[in-house]
C-alpha positions in Angstrom: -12.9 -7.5 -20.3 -15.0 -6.0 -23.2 -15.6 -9.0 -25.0 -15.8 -11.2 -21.6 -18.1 -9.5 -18.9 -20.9 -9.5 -21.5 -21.0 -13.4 -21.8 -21.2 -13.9 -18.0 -24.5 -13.9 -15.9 -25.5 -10.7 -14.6 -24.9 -11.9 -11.0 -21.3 -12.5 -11.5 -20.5 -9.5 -13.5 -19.1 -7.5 -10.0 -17.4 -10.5 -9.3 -15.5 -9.8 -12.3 -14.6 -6.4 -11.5 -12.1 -6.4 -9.1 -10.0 -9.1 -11.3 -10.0 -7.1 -14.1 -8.5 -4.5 -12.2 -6.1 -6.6 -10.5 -5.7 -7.9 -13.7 -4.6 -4.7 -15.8 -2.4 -3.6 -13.0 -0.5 -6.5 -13.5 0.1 -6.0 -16.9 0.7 -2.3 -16.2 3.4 -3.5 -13.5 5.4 -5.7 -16.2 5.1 -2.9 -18.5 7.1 -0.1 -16.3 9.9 -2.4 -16.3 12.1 0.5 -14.1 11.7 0.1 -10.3 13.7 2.6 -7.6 15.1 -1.0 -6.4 18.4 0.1 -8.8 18.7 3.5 -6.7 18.6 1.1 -3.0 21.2 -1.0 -4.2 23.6 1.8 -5.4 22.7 3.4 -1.5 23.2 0.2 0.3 25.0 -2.0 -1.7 23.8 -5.4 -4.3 22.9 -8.7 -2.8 20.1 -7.3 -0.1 17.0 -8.5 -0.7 14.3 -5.7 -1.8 12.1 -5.7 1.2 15.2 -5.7 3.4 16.2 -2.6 1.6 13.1 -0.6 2.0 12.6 -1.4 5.7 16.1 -0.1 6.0 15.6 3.2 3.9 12.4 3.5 6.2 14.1 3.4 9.0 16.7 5.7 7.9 14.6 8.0 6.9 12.8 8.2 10.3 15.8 9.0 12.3 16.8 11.2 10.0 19.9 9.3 8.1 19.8 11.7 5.1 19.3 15.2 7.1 23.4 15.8 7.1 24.6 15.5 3.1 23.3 17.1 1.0 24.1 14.0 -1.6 22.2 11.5 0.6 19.1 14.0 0.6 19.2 13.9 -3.2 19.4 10.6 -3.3 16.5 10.0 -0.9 14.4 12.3 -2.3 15.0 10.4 -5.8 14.5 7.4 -4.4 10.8 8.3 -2.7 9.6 9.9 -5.9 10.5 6.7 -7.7 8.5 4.7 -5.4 5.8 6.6 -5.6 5.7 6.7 -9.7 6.0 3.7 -9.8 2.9 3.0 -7.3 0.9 5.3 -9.2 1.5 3.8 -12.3 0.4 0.3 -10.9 -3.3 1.4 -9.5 -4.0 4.8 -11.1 -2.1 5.1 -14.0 -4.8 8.0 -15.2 -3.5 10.3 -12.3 0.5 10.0 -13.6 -1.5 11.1 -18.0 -3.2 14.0 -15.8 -0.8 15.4 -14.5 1.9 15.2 -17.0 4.3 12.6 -15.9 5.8 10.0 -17.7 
């Protein structure tokens, strides 16, 4: 972006904005390489497809699936704090270096 937004026409420099963004998120996605997607397969089982899993550890977690063990809780708990790393690192990776977490 440094050596790019220069060289275009004033007018379309906030056009190039946003893909740079979109841009560096992507690259911080395929950097992370470690996704909670491992932890909703060991919960449900291999062979789901991801979405399927997450609307099915939503909907678990509204009727309150986890409340009765103590192991599931745990689990849960892991599994919401790894989804939300790992969002974090994908649009505000400056938050996570902030705050102290890897």
């Amino acid at each position: 972006m440094n050596e790019l937004v220069p060289r275009l026409p004033e007018e379309r420099r906030t056009d190039a904005l946003p893909i740079a963004r979109c841009m560096a998120i992507a690259e911080r996605e395929a950097k992370t390489g470690t996704t909670p997607e491992h932890e909703l397969r060991v919960l449900y089982g291999a062979g789901t497809d991801t979405d399927e899993l997450l609307h099915r550890f939503a909907r678990e977690l509204r009727i309150g699936a986890f409340e009765n063990s103590p192991d599931r809780v745990f689990r849960a708990r892991a599994i919401l704090w790894q989804l939300t790393v790992a969002r974090l690192r994908q649009s505000n990776p400056e938050f996570l270096a902030a705050n102290g977490i890897d």
